[in-house]
N, C-alpha and C positions, 0 to 999 in steps of 0.2 A: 477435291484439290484445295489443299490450305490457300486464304489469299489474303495478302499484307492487311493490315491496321496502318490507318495513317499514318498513327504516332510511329511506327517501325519503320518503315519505308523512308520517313522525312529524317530517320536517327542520320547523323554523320555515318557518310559510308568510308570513310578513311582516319585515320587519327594521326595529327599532323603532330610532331615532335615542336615544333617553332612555326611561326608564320608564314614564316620565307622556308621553310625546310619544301625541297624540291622532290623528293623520292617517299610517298606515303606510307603509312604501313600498308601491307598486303595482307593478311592472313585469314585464316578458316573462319572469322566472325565475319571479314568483308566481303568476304568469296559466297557466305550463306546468303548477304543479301542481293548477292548477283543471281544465285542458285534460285531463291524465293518468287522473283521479278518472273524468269524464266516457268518454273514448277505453275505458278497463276495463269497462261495464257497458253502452253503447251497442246490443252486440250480443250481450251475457250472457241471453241468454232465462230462462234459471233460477236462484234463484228466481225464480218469477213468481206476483204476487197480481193475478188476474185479476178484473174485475165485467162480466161475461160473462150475459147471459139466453139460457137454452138453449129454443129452442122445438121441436126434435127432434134425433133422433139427428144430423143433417148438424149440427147446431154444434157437437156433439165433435171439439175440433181443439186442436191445441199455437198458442200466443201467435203463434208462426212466419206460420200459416197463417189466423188471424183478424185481427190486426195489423201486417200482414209490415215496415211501416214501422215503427212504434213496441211493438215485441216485447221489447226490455229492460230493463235498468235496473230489476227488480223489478215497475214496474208503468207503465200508458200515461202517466200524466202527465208521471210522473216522465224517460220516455224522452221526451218532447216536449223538457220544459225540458232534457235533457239536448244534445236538438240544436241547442236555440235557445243552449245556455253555448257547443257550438263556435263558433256564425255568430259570437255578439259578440265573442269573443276572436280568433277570424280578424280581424274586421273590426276590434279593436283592438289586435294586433300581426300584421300579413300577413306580415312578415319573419321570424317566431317559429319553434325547431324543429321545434314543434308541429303548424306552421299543415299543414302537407303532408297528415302523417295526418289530422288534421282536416278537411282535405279529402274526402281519401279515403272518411271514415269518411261522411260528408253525403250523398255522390255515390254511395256504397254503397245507404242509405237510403230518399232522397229520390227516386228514381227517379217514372217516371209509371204504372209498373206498380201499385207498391205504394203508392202512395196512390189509386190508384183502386179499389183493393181498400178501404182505410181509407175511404173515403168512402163503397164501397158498404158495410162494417160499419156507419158511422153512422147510414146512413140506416136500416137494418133494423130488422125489428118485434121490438119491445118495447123501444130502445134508445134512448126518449127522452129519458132524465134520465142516458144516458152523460156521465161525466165532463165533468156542467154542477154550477158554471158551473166548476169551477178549471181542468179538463183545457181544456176549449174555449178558456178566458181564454188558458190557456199555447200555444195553439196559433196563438190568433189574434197574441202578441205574437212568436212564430218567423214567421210571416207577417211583420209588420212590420219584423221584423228585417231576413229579406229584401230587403223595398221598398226599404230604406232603403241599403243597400251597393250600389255602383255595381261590378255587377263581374258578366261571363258565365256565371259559373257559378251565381252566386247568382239570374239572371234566369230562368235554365235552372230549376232549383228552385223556383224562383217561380211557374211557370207550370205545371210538375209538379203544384205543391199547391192550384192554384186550385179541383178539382175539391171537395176537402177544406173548406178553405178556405170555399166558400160553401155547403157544408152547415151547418159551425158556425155561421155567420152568421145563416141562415137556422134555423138551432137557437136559438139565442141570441133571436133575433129575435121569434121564435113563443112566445118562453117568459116573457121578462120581462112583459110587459102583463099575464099572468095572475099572476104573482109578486103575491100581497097583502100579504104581511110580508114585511120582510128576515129572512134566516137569519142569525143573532145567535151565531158558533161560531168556534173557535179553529185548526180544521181546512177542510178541505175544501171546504166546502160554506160557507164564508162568502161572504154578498152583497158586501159593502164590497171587498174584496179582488180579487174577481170584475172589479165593474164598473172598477174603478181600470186594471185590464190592456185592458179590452175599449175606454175609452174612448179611451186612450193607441192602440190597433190604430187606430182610429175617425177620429184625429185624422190617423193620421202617413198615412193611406191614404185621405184625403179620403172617406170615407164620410158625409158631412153628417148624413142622414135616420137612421143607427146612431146616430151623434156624439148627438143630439141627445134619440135614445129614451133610450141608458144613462143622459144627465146627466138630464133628466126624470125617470128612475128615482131617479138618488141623492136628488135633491132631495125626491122625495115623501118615499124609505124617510127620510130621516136630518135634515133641514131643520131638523123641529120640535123634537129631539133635545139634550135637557141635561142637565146634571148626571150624567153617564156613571158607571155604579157599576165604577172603575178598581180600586177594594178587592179587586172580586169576581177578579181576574185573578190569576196566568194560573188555569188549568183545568191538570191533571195531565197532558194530552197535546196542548196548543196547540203551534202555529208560526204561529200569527196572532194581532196582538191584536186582539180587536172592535172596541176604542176608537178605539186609533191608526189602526187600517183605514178605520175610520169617518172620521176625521179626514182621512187619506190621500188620500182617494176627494172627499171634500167641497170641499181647498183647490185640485181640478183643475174642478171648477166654479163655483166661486162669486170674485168681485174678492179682491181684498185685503184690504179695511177690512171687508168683511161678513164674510170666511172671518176675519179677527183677532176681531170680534165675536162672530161662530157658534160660537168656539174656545173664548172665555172664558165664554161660558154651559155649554158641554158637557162643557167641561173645566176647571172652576176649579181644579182642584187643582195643576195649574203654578203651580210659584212663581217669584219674580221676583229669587231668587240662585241663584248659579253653586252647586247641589249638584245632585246624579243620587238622593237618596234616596227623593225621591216616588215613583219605579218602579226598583228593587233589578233587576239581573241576574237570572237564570234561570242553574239549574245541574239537569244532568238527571240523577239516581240510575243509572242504565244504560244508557251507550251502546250496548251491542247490542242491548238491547229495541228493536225498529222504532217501539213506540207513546213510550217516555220519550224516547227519544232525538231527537222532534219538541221539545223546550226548547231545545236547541241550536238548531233553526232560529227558533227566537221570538225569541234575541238578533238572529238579524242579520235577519228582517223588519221587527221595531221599530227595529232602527239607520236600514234607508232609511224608513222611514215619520216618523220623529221627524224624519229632515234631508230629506226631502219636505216639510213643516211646517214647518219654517225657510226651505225655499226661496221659501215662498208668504206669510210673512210681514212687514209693516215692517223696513226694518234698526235701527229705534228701539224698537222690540216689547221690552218689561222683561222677557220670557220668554225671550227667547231664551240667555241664559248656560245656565239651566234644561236646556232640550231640547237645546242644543248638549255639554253636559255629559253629560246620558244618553246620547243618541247617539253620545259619545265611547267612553263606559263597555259599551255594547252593543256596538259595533261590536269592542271589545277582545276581549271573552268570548264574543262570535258568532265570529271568524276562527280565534279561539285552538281550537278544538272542530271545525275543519275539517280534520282529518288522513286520513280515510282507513281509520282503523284499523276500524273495522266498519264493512260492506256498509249495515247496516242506516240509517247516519247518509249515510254515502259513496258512496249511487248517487246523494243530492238536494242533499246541503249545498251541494256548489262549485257550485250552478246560483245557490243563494241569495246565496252570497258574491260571486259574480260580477258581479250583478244590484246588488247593495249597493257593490261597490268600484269599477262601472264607471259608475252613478250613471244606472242606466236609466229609472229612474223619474222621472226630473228631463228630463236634457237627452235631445237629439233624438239625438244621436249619439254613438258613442263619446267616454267622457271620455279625457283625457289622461291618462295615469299618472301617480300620485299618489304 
């Protein structure tokens, strides 16, 4: 597996027209060094932070042999979204240097061996609250990703991971009804965030009866919800924010004129001129701490969640200079913190960034290079 040169990794990952220029280039040089980040730790097994329940001696095993598909990148999630940054950037430059190993590296993976070993880990005892909901979110949207690419190999893989695939579902499935409160957290384990990935799988995979359990769910957890304490943000080791998450997740099921109304009771604190002051960037004390070094992923979650919220709102909405202006300001200080230079930030950021520059949470398909 090729692995970055300092000097590469620290290159500008964007090329800025003007200082102030708000919308970066996008294209197959910046996309290679998100593809690079990923291709380096995909099948790095160690470090590995494992959440592993040991019910006898037969579960002492290396990452290899418990997860044999998503074994690196530090830890399972993180190797999910790492497969899922290849498919989207395959699928939005095929022509790319990239794309080949990228290939390779998927086809490596992806196999029907080793997800059916994954799927027999899921199922196993004690391993009910495995990487729910974020890991499962992440997995169901590499699913979708899938679906969604017209191309043999990606059907190939797709049928590979069905086995997988409808465990999470059938996890997911079993677990939200009993959910009484949403998880209100900066990390992991946030609800809002969760259901936003699982409902987007839901939609693009015709699954109606899911489709309809997640939104049911936001609408209970988050409906009645106002005046969001945005003060109390971030938390010392977010990459999610509750609020905007909240908001996120809300303007994917509710019309337009109620999600603008919903908005402004939960969130009155947008205001209705062009500054980014009501919510300041994030700057994280230590990029190699694995726990500070999540502030950098908080800018660029709240960049797509804030232009998630613009995409769902009036084009006459008074707020939008507001939130178009922070998500200018996030998107800046989120991409600018995606080098590479420690593992710790660098097996997960270019999944974020990629997710954020290719505007996954918005449209159906890859965006156009920006």
């Amino acid at each position: 597996m090729r692995i970055l040169t300092t000097a590469l990794i620290l290159f500008p990952l964007f090329t800025l027209a003007a200082e102030n220029t708000s919308a970066p280039t996008f294209d197959a040089a910046a996309a290679e060094r998100f593809a690079k980040l990923a291709l380096a730790c995909v099948d790095k097994e160690y470090p590995n932070k494992i959440s592993h329940v040991l019910n006898s001696d037969a579960d002492v095993a290396p990452p290899r042999r418990l997860t044999p598909a998503f074994c690196g990148c530090y830890d399972w999630h993180s190797s999910v979204h790492g497969h899922w940054l290849l498919v989207r950037l395959v699928r939005t430059f095929p022509d790319a240097p990239f794309a080949a190993a990228a290939r390779d590296a998927l086809k490596k993976s992806l196999t029907t061996e080793n997800l059916k070993e994954e799927a027999n880990y899921l199922r196993g005892k004690g391993r009910a609250s495995f990487e729910r909901p974020y890991g499962l979110s992440w997995l169901l949207q590499l699913c979708a990703e899938l679906r969604e690419w017209d191309d043999p190999h990606a059907r190939e893989m797709m049928a590979n991971l069905r086995p997988l695939e409808e465990a999470a579902v059938e996890r997911l499935k079993t677990w939200l009804p009993k959910l009484s409160h949403p998880v209100r957290i900066g990390e992991h384990d946030q609800t809002a965030f969760g259901l936003g990935l699982m409902l987007d799988y839901a939609r693009t995979v015709g699954n109606e009866e899911f489709a309809k359990l997640v939104s049911d769910s936001a609408k209970k957890f988050f409906l009645a919800d106002k005046n969001c304490p945005l003060a109390y943000e971030p938390s010392g080791e977010d990459f999610l924010s509750l609020s905007l998450g909240e908001a996120d997740v809300m303007r994917r099921v509710l019309p337009q004129n109620e999600f603008a109304t919903w908005l402004k009771e939960f969130m009155p604190q947008i205001p209705t001129t062009a500054n980014a002051d009501w919510l300041p960037v994030t700057v994280s004390p230590d990029r190699s701490d694995p726990k500070l070094a999540h502030l950098d992923g908080l800018n660029l979650s709240r960049a797509w969640m804030l232009e998630g919220i613009l995409s769902a709102l009036p084009p006459d909405d008074p707020r939008r200079p507001a939130l178009q202006a922070t998500a200018d300001a996030h998107r800046r200080a989120g991409l600018a913190a995606v080098t590479g230079e420690h593992y710790e930030g660098g097996h997960w950021l270019g999944s974020f960034a990629v997710y954020l520059t290719t505007q996954r949470g918005i449209s159906k398909s890859p965006a156009s290079p920006r």
